[in-house]
Residue, then its C-alpha position, 0 to 999 in steps of 0.5 A: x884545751x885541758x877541758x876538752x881533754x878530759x871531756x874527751x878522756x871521760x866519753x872514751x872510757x865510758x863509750x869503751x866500756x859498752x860492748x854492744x846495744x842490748x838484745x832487742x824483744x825480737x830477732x829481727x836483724x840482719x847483716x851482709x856484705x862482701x870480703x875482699x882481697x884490698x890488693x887485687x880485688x878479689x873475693x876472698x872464699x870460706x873467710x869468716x865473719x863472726x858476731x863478737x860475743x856470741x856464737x852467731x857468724x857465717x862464711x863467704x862464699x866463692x863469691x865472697x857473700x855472706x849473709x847472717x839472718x835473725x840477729x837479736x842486737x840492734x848493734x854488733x861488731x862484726x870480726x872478719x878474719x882469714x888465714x894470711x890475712x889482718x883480722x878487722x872488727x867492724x862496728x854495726x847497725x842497721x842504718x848502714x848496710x852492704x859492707x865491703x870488707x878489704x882485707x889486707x896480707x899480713x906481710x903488707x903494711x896496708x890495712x884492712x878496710x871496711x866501705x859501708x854504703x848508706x842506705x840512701x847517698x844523696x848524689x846525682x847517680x847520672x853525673x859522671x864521677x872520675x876518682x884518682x886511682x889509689x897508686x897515683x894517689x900514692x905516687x903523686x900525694x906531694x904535688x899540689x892539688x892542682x897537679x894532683x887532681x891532673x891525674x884524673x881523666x879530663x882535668x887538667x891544670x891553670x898555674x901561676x909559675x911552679x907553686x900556683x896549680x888549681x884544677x881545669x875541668x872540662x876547660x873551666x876553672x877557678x869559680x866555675x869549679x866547686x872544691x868540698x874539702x871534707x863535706x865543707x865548700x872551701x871559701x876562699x879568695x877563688x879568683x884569677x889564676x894566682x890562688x890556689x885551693x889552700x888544702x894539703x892533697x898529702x892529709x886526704x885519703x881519696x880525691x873524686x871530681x863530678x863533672x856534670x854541671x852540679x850546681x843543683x846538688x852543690x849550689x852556684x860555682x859549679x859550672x865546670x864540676x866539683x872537686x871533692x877531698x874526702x878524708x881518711x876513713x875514720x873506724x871504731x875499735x881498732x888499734x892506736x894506729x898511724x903512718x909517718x913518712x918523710x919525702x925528699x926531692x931533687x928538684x928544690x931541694x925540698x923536704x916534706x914529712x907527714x903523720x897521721x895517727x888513729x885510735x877507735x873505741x867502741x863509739x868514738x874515733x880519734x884521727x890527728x893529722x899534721x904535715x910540714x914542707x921546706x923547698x927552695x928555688x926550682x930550676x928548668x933544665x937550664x937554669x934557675x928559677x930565682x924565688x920559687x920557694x915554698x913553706x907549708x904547715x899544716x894539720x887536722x885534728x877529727x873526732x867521732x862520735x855515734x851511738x845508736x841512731x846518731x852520728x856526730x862529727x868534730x874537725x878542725x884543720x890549719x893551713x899556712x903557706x909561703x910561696x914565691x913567685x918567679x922575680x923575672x915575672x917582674x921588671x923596671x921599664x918597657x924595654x925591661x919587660x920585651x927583654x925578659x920575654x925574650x931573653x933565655x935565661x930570664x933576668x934578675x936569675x940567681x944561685x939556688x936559695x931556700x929564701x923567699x922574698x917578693x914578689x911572695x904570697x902569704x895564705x892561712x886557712x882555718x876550717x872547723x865544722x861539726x856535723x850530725x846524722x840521724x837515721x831512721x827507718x829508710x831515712x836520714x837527717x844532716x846538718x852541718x855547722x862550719x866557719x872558715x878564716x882566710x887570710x891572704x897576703x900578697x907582697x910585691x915588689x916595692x922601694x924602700x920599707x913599703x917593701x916590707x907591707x903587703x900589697x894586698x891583705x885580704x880576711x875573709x870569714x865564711x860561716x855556712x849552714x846545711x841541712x839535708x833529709x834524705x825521705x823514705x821511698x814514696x812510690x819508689x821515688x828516692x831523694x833528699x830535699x835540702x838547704x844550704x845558707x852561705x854568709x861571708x865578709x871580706x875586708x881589706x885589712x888597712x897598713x897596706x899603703x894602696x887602693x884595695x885591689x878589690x872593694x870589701x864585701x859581704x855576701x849572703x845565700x840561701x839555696x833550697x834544692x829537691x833530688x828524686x829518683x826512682x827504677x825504671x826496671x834496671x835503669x834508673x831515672x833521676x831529676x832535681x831542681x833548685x833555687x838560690x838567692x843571693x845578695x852583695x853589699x861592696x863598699x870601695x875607693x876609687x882611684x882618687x880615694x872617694x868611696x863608692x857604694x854598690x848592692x847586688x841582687x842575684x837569683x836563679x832556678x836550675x835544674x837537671x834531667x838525667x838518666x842511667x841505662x843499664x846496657x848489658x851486665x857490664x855496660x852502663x850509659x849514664x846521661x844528664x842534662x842540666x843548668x847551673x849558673x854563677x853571679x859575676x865575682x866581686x874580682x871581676x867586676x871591680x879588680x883595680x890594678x897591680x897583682x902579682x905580676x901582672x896587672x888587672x881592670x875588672x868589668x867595672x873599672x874600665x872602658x874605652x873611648x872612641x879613639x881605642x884608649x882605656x879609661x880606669x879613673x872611673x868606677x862604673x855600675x849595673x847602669x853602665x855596663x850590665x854584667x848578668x849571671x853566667x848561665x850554663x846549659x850542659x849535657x853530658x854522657x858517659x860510657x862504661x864498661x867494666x870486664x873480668x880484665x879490662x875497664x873503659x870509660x868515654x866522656x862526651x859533653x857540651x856546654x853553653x854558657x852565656x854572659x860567660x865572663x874571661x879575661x884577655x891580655x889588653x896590652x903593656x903599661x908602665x907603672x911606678x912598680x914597673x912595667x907589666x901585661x895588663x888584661x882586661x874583663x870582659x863578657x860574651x857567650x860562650x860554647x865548650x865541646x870536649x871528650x874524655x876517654x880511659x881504659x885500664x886492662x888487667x894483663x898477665x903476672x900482676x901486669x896492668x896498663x892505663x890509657x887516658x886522653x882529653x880534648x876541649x873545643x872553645x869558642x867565644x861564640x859572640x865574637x868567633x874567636x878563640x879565648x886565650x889559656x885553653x888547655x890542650x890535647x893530651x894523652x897519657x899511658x902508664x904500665x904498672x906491675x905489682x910484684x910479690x916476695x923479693x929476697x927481703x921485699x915483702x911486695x914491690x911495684x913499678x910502673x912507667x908514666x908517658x904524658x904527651x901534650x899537643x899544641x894547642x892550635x885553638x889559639x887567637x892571633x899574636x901580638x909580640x910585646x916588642x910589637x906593642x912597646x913600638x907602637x906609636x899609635x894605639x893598633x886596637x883602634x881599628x881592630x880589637x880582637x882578642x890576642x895574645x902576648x906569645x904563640x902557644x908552646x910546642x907539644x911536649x913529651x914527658x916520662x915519669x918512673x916510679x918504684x915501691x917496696x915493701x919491709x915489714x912496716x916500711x914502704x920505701x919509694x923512689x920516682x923520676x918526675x921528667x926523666x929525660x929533662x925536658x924543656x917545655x912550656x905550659x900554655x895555661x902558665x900565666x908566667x910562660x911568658x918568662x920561663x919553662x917549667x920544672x926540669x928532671x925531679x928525684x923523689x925519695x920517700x920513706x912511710x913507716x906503718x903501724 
């Protein structure tokens, strides 16, 4: 660390010592780009740019354009400054163009921003991309990703009781929804509703989803969409800058601090980031929720590095987090069990305390990647370095000092490797030919005194994939296509403790079609048809047993005799029961429209996905660890239809309202049923204002949150625990469709209220999550069986910039 140190001291004082690349033989440059206001988005007219150290520089027009021709520097530093407003010096070269310069008032805390936009991005311009708004990222950054993510038009959210939240898109999740943490697919144990993507959303800057079928662009997993977590924005010369703000809440009694710091020399920038979380027991409006305790630490540290035409990236980032899990999820016997579904407050309920005990989970991440850029004339190589550590410990609960030991020790090492090359324009065809090689080992780490609920295993990909595109007129036209090979090596016991051996072949061809049609001067149709597919999860072909609080058999651990009865001695194979790849088949269309005062955007899509792998709910047994639901793999095909629908508008005074809704159709198309855990309808309305000076406020804003969520009426039929704890003969031996333990929940309503204000370099804010404390439950809540979500939440926090 002392080395680094000072080989980091040596680069930024050399690096900062060099003002601009020397005059080249020819005046041959240029630069133009747009100024504009960061806080309503309007053009800033007669702003000046100018060409430090020289007297070259231009000023905006009453659109906020400026151009400034003949240049004789390869590289330069633009400074754009505007009376009123912070001063920004942005770096410059010719591999980057159309800079959007934000500029900030000086009485706000915000700072001035500087977009570039490459010349070439790589991306799937048919695909529709929905970001999270920079106010509810502001509002909203100390929930979970899950929740957070929720926010954005078509996403919502699967949970494991109040900690465990990741995202649904478009009625898909956990490994069918891709996460890329900062330019890295985030590898970790993505399986079942009970793990989290271990990311801290208060360390990101901006959070967008993809929810066309990316597999071409992004690899396998993909079928839902991806979600990516972009990171602040890393500028050379600028000032030691940083943020450091506290949070408190009402509800769990939690407290959470965060800090960012920031130091931009000439060609290097510096970026440190570290958060850390205490919450105890949540409560319902009613009562507590025992062992619903969270701790979380977490960091990353970033550096940069460019120098003419090329561009090096350093990171590296530490999670750690200890979540409780609801102690009524887990009971004794089977009269035990029916009574903590039925009974109001659940059992074993307790006082409020900031312990945690079992059933707990403990998760550590740790990514570090290096990432380089070339660019050349219309062109551009990347490639890109990364290794991630995940460790996940599960403790349940257990007699005597076996308590003490994880019930599940997982490691898994991921090493992946990605090179890109964005080529020169052919024919005015645009595109990036890349691959991408994945090699991951996963192991049962020994001490934990039980059959290993999933086998070790070691996984290796490779992907190659081609992305084209060219104009046609306005339009553009787009296609892609590529080709993954993967293989899987699993060793495991059974439960007579004998070793059982397996290796796995898995390949497949996608490809993607699509289309943006340029309507009018504000209106935009995109369109895209493409496949994806995924290899069946190590989880779902071998998941054995007790997790958590419930118990899981995956395709290959169980199968029923002739009577109905289930069979889980035996680990079966590809001969036994063939378990093909999933394949989806997705098209999706997207209407915008972006006016003076009003922006709308419609979503409608279909997919077809067959060998579509689900779990669903088999009955209640009786362990030695208690008594438990038990669900079951199994594997049909399976068709999802849905519309996603926003519209934002600018009204007078600052005034603006957003209305959003989403709506999933699915159905197991083999069996005509209906899965169980499909999220429902939802509608959601915001009105927002951002006020101006206000006695010692220097900016203030306000904005109301309504949130209805309907029943959802796709539901397969109910089968109630006491119904089946009762039973004296096996009921699924005459008929096995598919059934839940609970009806769905009523439709709920929730209010949300939030207020900032702004004093010099303090952002002070208050928030009201549930206002009128509200009892509900969320269908795609695994522990909805037991209890309801969270009841009124105070948030209070307080942002220092400088």
């Amino acid at each position: 660390m002392k080395l680094f140190a000072t080989l980091v001291g040596v680069i930024a004082i050399i690096t900062g010592s060099f003002s601009q690349v020397p005059p080249t033989d020819s005046c041959q440059y240029q630069v133009a780009g747009q100024v504009l206001d960061i806080s309503s988005q309007q053009p800033l007219a007669f702003a000046s740019v100018q060409i430090e150290g020289t007297t070259r520089g231009a000023v905006t027009n009453e659109a906020g354009y400026f151009q400034i021709t003949q240049v004789c520097y390869r590289e330069f530093d633009l400074v754009i400054s505007f009376v009123g407003y912070k001063t920004v010096i942005h770096h410059h070269d010719p591999f980057h163009k159309n800079p959007q310069i934000f500029l900030a008032p000086d009485s706000l805390t915000l700072k001035s921003v500087v977009i570039e936009e490459e010349a070439l991005t790589g991306e799937l311009f048919s695909s529709s991309v929905s970001e999270l708004s920079t106010q509810d990222l502001a509002t909203y950054q100390s929930q979970s990703l899950g929740d957070l993510a929720s926010k954005i038009t078509g996403v919502s959210v699967l949970k494991t009781g109040q900690n465990i939240a990741k995202p649904i898109i478009h009625g898909l999740h956990s490994n069918r929804v891709l996460v890329v943490n900062n330019g890295v697919r985030h590898e970790f144990q993505n399986w079942g509703s009970e793990h989290a993507p271990e990311i801290d959303p208060s360390l990101a800057e901006n959070i967008k989803v993809v929810k066309g079928a990316a597999t071409v662009r992004y690899g396998p997993e993909a079928l839902g969409g991806v979600l990516l977590i972009e990171p602040p924005k890393m500028d050379f010369l600028t000032s030691f800058q940083g943020e450091i703000q506290a949070v408190g809440q009402s509800n769990g009694r939690s407290g959470e601090g965060t800090v960012q710091l920031q130091k931009g020399f000439h060609r290097v920038a510096f970026l440190g980031q570290a958060s850390v979380v205490q919450q105890g027991d949540l409560h319902t409006p009613d009562y507590q929720l025992t062992n619903t305790g969270k701790k979380e630490q977490s960091g990353a540290f970033t550096t940069r590095f460019h120098y003419g035409n090329i561009d090096l990236v350093a990171h590296f980032s530490h999670f750690d987090q200890e979540l409780g899990i609801l102690r009524s999820a887990v009971t004794g016997n089977l009269i035990d069990l029916v009574n903590a579904i039925e009974q109001t407050p659940p059992p074993l309920t307790q006082p409020f305390s900031y312990g945690i005990s079992n059933p707990r989970q403990r998760v550590r991440h740790n990514m570090a990647k290096i990432r380089g850029q070339w660019f050349g004339n219309n062109q551009s190589v990347e490639i890109q370095y990364a290794i991630q550590q995940n460790n996940r410990q599960e403790f349940d609960v257990r007699r005597g000092t076996i308590n003490l030991r994880p019930a599940i020790d997982l490691q898994l090492i991921s090493h992946s490797l990605d090179a890109a090359w964005e080529h020169p324009s052919f024919h005015q065809w645009e595109g990036r030919l890349g691959a991408q090689g994945l090699v991951q080992d996963n192991n049962n780490l020994p001490g934990t005194s039980t059959i290993p609920f999933i086998p070790n295993y070691n996984v290796n990909r490779i992907g190659l994939y081609l992305i084209e595109r060219r104009p046609l007129g306005n339009d553009w036209v787009e296609a892609g296509i590529r080709y993954d090979y993967q293989t899987m090596s699993i060793r495991g016991r059974n439960s007579r403790n004998d070793v059982y051996r397996n290796n796995l072949n898995f390949q497949n061809i996608t490809a993607t079609l699509g289309l943006v049609k340029q309507l009018s001067d504000y209106e935009t149709f995109r369109t895209n048809l493409g496949t994806a597919w995924r290899p069946p999860n190590v989880s779902e072909l071998y998941s054995f047993g007790r997790h958590q609080t419930s118990i899981d058999y995956g395709l290959w651990r169980h199968r029923f005799g002739e009577d109905g009865s289930i069979d889980t001695d035996n680990v079966l194979d590809e001969n036994d029961r063939p378990a093909p790849s999933e394949v989806g088949f997705k098209w999706i269309g997207t209407y915008e429209s972006t006016r003076e005062s009003q922006q709308t955007e419609v979503t409608a899509y279909i997919n077809y996905i067959q060998n579509y792998i689900y779990t669903k709910p088999a009955g209640i047994t009786q362990t030695i660890r208690g008594a438990f639901p038990f669900f079951i793999y199994d594997q049909d095909d399976a068709l999802l239809m849905g519309v996603d629908a926003s519209t934002t508008l600018e009204h007078a005074h600052q005034l603006s309202s957003k209305l959003q809704g989403s709506y999933v159709w699915a159905k197991n198309v083999t069996r005509n049923e209906y899965f169980v855990g499909l999220p429902p309808a939802n509608v959601q309305y915001q009105l927002s204002q951002r006020l101006g000076k206000w006695g010692v406020l220097s900016e203030s804003s306000w904005s109301v949150s309504a949130n209805y969520t309907f029943r959802q009426f796709q539901a397969p039929r109910t089968i109630p625990a006491r119904e089946l704890e009762a039973a004296e003969r096996n009921i699924f031996a005459e008929n096995d469709a598919i059934f839940d333990l609970l009806p769905p929940p009523n439709g709920y309503f929730l209010l949300d209220l939030s207020w900032s204000g702004q004093i010099d370099h303090f952002t002070l804010g208050v928030q009201i999550q549930n206002t009128l404390n509200t009892s509900y439950r969320n269908y795609t809540d695994r522990l909805r069986y037991f209890a309801d979500e969270t009841g009124r939440n105070f948030l209070l926090s307080l942002k220092y910039s400088f």
